[in-house]
N, C-alpha and C positions, 0 to 999 in steps of 0.2 A: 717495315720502314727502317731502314737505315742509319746507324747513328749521327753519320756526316750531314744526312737531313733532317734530321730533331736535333742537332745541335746547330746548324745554319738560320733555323727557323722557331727556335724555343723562344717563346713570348714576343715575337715579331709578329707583326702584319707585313702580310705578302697578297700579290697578286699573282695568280692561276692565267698564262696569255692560254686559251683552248682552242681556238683559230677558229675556223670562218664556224660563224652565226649555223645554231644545230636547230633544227624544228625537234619538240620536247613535247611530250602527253604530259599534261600536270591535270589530273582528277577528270579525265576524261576531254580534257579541250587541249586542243592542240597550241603553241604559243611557239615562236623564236626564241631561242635564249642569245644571249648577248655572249661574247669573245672574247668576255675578261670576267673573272669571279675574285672578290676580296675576300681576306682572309683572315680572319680573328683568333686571338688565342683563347683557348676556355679557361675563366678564370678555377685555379685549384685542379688544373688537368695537365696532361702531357700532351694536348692537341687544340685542334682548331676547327671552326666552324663555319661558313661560307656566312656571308652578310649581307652580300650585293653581288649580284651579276649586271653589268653594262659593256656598253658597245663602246664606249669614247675611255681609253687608258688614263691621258691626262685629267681629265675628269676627275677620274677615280682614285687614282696615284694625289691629287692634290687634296683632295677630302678626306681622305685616310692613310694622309703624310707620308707615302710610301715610295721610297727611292727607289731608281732604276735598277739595280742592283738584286729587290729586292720583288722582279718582275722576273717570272720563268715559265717558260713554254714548255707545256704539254707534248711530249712525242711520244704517238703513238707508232704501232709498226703494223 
């Protein structure tokens, strides 16, 4: 991890945008995961923890105060 992104993100809540909706095995059943993951910081840690996966941004973004800003998309290659 890079320090421009542990210091962008150190004790911030952030949203993960992972784009279109994945089908996911969780304990043998298959499920959709949602196209936004929120983002916690651990307390007493240098990192963070996933808390909520959903499909609606504002939603998410309003419930755990999260500015635009502080929403960034997944690229993959």
């Amino acid at each position: 991890m890079s320090e421009e992104w542990k210091t962008l993100t150190r004790n911030r809540v952030f949203i993960s945008d992972i784009g279109t909706k994945r089908e996911v095995a969780v304990g043998g059943m298959h499920t959709v995961m949602g196209s936004y993951a929120v983002w916690l910081p651990v307390s007493n840690a240098d990192s963070h923890q996933v808390v909520e996966v959903g499909d609606d941004l504002e939603v998410l973004a309003e419930k755990y105060k999260v500015s635009r800003d502080m929403v960034f998309e997944v690229v993959t290659q």
